[in-house]
C-alpha positions as CSV (number, residue, x, y, z in Angstrom):
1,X,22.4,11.2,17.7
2,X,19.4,9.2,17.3
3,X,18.9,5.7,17.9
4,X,18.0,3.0,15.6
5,X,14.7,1.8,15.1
6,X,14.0,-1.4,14.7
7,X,11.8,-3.4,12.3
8,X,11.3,-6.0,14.1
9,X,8.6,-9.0,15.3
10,X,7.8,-6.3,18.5
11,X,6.7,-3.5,15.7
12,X,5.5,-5.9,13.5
13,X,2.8,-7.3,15.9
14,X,2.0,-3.3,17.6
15,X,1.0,-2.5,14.0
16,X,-0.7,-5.8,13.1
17,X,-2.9,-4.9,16.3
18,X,-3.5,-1.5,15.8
19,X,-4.6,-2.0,12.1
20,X,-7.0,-4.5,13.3
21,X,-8.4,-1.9,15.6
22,X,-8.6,0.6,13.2
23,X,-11.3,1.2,11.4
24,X,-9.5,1.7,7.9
25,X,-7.8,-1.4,8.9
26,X,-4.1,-0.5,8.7
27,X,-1.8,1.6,10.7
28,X,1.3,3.3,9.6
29,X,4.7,3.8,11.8
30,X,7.0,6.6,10.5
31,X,10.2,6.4,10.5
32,X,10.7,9.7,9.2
33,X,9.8,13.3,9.8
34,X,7.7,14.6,7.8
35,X,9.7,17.6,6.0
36,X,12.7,14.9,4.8
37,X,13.0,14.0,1.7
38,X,12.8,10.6,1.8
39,X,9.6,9.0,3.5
40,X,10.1,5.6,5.4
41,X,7.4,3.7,6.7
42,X,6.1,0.3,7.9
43,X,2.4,-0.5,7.4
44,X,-0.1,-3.2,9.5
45,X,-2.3,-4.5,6.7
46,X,-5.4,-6.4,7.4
47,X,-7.3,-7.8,4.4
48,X,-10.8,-5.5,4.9
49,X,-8.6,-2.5,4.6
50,X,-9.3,-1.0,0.8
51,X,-6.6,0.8,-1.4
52,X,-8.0,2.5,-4.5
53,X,-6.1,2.3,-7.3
54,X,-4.4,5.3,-7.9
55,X,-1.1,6.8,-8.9
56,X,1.4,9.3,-8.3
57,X,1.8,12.3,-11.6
58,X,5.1,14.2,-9.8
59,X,7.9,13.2,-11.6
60,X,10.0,12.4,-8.0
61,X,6.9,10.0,-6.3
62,X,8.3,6.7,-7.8
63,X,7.9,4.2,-4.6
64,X,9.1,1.2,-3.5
65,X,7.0,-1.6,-1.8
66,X,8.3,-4.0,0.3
67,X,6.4,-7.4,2.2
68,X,8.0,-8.0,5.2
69,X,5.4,-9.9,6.5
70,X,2.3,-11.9,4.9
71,X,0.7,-11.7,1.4
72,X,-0.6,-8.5,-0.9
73,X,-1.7,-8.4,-4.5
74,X,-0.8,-5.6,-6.6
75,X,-3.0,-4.5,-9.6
76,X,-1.9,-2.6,-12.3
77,X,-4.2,-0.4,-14.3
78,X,-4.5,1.5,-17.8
79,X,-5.5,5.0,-17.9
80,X,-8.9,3.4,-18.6
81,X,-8.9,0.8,-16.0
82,X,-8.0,-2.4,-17.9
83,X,-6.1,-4.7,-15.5
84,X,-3.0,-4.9,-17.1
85,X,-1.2,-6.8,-14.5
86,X,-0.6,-8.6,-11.5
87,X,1.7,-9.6,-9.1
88,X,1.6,-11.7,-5.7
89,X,4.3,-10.2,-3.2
90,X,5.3,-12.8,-0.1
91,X,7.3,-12.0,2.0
92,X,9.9,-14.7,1.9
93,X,8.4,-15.4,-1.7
94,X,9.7,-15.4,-5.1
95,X,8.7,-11.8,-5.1
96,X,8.4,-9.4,-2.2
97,X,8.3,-6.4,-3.5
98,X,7.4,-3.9,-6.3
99,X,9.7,-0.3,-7.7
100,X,6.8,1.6,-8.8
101,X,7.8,4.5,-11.2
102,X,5.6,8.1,-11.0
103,X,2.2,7.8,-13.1
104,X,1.6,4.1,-12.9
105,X,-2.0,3.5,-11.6
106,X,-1.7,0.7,-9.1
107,X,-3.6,-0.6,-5.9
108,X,-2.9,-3.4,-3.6
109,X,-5.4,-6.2,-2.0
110,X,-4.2,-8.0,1.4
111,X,-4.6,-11.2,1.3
112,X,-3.0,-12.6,4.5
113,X,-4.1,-10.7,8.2
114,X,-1.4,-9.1,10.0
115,X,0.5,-7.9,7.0
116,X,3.7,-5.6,6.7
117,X,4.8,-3.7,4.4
118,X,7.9,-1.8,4.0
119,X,7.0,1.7,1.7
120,X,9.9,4.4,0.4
121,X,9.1,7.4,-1.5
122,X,10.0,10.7,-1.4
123,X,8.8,13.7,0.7
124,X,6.7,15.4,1.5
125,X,3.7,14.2,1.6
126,X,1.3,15.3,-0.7
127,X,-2.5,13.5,-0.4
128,X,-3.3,12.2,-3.9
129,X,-4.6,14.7,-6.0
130,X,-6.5,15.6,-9.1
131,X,-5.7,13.7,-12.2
132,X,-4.3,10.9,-9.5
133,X,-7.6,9.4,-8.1
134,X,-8.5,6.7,-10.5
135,X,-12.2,8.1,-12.1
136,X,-13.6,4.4,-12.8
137,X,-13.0,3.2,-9.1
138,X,-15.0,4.0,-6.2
139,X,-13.4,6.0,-3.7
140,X,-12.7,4.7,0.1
141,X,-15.6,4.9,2.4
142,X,-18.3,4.4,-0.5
143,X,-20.8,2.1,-0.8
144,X,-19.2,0.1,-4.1
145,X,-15.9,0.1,-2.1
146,X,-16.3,-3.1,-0.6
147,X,-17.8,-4.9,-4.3
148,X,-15.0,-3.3,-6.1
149,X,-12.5,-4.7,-2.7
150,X,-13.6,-8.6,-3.5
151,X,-13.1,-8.1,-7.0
152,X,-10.1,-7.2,-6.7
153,X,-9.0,-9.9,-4.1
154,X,-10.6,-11.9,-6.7
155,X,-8.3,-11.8,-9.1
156,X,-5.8,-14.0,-7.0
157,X,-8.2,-16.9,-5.9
């Protein structure tokens, strides 16, 4: 029998640290393996890290977002890329959190350093693919990335 894992102050300052080291700048800590069916995972977030907005098409990649620790934005897109709506999650706030059902284009902004969140969705991975990439957003590790990245923090000064 396994023991459990803790989400705790410990973990939440190894990831904090580790994202800030990482280029990307964010880390994730699995608490599953990677063939169950239901993906667990707690994520460092530092606020140069960039999230494209994308979605999930299969019908059983609804996810749920959690903020254990700091601040995110989360952005809500059309099919065309209208901002249709946005939401401050705190953790400790009047909302922390976000149930995101399958197709939803969506993309998140940190906008507190040392960040956690707390991700559930189910397995196995699958890297976004075709028709889940949103077309009007540059892509991570492109030049516009970092203009489209304030924008989006932006929208919650």
């Amino acid at each position: 029998m396994s023991a459990p894992r803790l989400l705790d102050q410990r973990l939440f300052g190894e990831l904090a640290a580790q994202a800030a080291a990482n280029p990307r700048q964010r880390q994730h800590h699995n608490f599953h393996q990677m063939e169950e069916p239901c993906h667990r995972m707690a994520v460092g977030l530092q606020p140069d890290t960039y999230i494209p907005p994308h979605r999930h098409l299969a019908a059983d990649k609804a996810e749920a977002l959690l903020v254990l620790k700091g601040r995110l934005g989360l952005l809500i897109f059309d099919d065309n890329g209208e901002l249709r709506d946005k939401q401050l999650l705190q953790a400790g706030g009047d909302c922390v959190g976000v149930d995101l059902p399958p197709g939803v284009f969506h993309a998140l902004v940190v906008l507190q350093a040392d960040s956690i969140l707390f991700e559930c969705k189910a397995g196995p991975y699958r890297p976004v693919g075709e028709g889940e990439r949103a077309p009007w957003a540059p892509n991570e590790g492109e030049a516009a990335a970092a203009e489209y990245l304030a924008w989006m923090r932006g929208q919650f000064a």
